[in-house]
C-alpha positions as CSV (number, residue, x, y, z in Angstrom):
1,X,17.6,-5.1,-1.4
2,X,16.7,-8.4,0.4
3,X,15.1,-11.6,-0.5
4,X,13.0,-11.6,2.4
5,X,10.2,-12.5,0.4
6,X,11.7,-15.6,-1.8
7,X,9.5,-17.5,0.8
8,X,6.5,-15.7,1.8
9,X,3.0,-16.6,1.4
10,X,2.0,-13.5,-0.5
11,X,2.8,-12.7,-4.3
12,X,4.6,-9.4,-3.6
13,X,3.8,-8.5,-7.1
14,X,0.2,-8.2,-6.4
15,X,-1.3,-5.0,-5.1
16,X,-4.5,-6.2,-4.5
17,X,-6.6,-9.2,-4.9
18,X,-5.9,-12.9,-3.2
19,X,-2.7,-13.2,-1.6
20,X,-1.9,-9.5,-2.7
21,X,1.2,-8.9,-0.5
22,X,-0.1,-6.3,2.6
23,X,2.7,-4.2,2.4
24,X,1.8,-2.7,-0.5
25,X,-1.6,-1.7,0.1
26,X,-0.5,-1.1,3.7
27,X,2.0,1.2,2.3
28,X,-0.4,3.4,0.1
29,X,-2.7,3.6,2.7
30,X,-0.1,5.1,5.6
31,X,1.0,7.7,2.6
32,X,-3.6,8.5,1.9
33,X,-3.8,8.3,5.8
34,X,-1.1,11.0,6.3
35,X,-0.9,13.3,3.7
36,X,-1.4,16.2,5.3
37,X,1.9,15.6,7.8
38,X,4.3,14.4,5.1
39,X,3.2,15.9,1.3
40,X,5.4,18.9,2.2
41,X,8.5,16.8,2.8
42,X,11.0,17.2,-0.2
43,X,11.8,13.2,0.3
44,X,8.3,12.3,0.3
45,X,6.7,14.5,-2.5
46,X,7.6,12.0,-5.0
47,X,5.3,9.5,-3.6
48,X,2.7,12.0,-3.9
49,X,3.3,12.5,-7.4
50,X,2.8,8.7,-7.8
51,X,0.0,8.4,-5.8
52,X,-2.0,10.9,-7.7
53,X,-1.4,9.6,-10.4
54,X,-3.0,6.5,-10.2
55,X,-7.3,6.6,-11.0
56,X,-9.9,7.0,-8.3
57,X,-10.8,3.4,-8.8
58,X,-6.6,2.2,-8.3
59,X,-6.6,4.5,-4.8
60,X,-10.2,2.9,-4.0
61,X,-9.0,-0.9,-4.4
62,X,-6.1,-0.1,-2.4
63,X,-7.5,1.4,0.5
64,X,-9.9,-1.2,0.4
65,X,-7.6,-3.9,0.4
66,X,-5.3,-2.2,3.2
67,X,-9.0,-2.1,5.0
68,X,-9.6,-5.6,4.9
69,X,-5.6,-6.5,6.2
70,X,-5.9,-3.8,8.7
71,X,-9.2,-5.1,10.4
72,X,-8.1,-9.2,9.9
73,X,-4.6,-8.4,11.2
74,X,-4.9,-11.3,13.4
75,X,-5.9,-14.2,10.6
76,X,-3.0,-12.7,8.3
């Protein structure tokens, strides 16, 4: 628990969208991008649970968004 992000640019509310803070997209995506190492892992399953949980179009506007951050890194 921190209030590293009293000051930051991004809304760290926001999972997507303008000024939609990166580490939450950036987050899901890591989880999509490695299932198949970590869904197995007692600690992790939960996320999992989450994740499939949200609709198609939810998981498809994150990965998008982590998409844009990932390839802009530089202009972040």
């Amino acid at each position: 628990m921190s209030n590293y992000c009293s000051n930051c640019h991004y809304d760290h509310k926001k999972k997507t969208g303008d000024k939609a803070c990166p580490f939450n997209s950036l987050y899901w995506n890591f989880y999509n991008t490695h299932r198949d190492k970590l869904e197995k892992n007692q600690r992790v399953a939960m996320m999992y649970r989450t994740w499939d949980k949200k609709s198609n179009d939810e998981k498809e506007e994150l990965l998008t968004q982590a998409d844009y951050y990932l390839k802009h890194v530089n202009d972040l």
